[in-house]
Each structure stands twice: as structure tokens, then as C-alpha cells.
C-alpha positions as CSV (number, residue, x, y, z in Angstrom):
1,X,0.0,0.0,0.0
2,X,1.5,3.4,-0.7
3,X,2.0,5.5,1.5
4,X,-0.1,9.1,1.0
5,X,0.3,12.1,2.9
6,X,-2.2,14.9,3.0
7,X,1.2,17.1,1.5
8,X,0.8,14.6,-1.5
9,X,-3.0,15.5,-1.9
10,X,-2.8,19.2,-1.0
11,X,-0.2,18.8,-4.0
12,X,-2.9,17.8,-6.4
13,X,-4.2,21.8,-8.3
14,X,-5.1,20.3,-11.6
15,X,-5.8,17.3,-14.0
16,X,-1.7,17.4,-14.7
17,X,-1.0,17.0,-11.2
18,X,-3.8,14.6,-10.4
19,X,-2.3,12.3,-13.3
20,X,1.2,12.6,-11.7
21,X,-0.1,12.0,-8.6
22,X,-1.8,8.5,-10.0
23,X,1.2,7.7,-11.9
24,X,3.8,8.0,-9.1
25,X,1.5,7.1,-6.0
26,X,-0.5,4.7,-7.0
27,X,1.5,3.2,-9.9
28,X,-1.4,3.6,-12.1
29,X,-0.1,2.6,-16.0
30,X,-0.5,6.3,-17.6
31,X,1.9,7.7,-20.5
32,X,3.1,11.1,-20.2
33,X,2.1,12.0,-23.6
34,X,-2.0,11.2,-23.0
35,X,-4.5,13.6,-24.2
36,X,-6.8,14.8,-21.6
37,X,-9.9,14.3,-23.9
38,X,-8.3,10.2,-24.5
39,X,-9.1,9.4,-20.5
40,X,-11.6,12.2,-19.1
41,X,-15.3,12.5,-19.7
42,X,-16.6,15.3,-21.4
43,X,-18.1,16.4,-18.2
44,X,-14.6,16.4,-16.7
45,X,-12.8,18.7,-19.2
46,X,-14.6,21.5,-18.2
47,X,-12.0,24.6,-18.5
48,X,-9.5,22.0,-18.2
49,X,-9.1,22.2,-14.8
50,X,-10.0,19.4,-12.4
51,X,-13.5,20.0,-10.9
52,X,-12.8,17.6,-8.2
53,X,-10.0,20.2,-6.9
């Protein structure tokens, strides 16, 4: 189990962080070169910002 600190989510501003945050906490398999609009739903991608931040 990984270890997560509140620093690590406090850390999290916007969909960039939150997939870095996936990627090197969790070790969840995502590229660096994926397109927002190839894993979000459209919902998601309003102003491109993370609405769950």
C-alpha cells in the first residue's frame, strides 16, 4: 500500500498534477504523452481544470 500524505493530496491543483499524482503514488499505468480528452469524460474537461480540486 502506498504511503499518502495529505502534503501529496494538497499537492494535487489540476488534471496534470492529479495524473502525476496516480502515476507515481499509486503506480497507475498512464503515459506522459496522454490527451486529456483520451481518458476524461466530457463532463470532466470543463475549462480544463480538475472540478474535483
Amino acid at each position: 500500500m502506498p504511503q499518502i500524505t495529505p502534503h501529496d493530496m494538497h499537492n494535487i491543483h489540476d488534471f496534470d498534477t492529479l495524473l502525476d499524482f496516480l502515476r507515481d503514488k499509486l503506480q497507475w499505468p498512464i503515459t506522459e504523452d496522454v490527451a486529456l480528452e483520451d481518458i476524461a469524460f466530457p463532463r470532466f474537461l470543463l475549462d480544463k481544470k480538475c472540478v474535483l480540486c
